[in-house]
N, C-alpha and C positions, 0 to 999 in steps of 0.2 A: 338089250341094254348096250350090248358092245357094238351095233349098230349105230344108239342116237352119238357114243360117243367118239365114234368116226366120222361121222355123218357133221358133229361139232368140229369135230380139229381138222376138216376140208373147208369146210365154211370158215372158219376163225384164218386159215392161211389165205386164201382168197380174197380175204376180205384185206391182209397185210398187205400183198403183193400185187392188189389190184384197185382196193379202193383208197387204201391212205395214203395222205402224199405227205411225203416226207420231205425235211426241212435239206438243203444243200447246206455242205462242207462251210461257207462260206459263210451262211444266216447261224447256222448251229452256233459258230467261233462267234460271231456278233452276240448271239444271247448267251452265249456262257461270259462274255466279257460284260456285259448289263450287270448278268449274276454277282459275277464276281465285286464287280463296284458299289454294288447294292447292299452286298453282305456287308463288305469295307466300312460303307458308311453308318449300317444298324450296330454295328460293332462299335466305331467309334460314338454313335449318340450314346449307346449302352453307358458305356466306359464313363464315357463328359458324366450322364446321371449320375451312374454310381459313386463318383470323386466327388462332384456336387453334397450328394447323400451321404456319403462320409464326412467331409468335412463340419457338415450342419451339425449331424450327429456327437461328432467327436467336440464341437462347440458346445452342446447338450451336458453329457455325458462330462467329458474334463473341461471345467469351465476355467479359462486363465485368470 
């Protein structure tokens, strides 16, 4: 057993440092700025519903 589980954490390194390519310093900053915007904006559509949703509601609920 302590064998396949060496035999695993050789292969699993191997495979980091030799088969996956990893994103540059450059692309990285480019998708975490996607991210970031992306969130900004599900946040704000959130937000616009929820007031929308309120509003309706509180028309419902306390009617002037």
């Amino acid at each position: 057993m302590f064998q396949k589980v060496t035999n695993y954490c050789k292969e699993s390194y191997d495979e980091l440092v030799h088969k996956v390519s990893w994103p540059t310093r450059k692309e990285l900053s480019n998708s975490a700025v996607v991210v970031l915007y992306a969130s900004l904006f599900i946040a704000l559509v959130v937000f616009l519903m929820d007031s929308v949703f309120q509003f309706v509601m509180e028309d419902i609920i306390y009617p002037h």
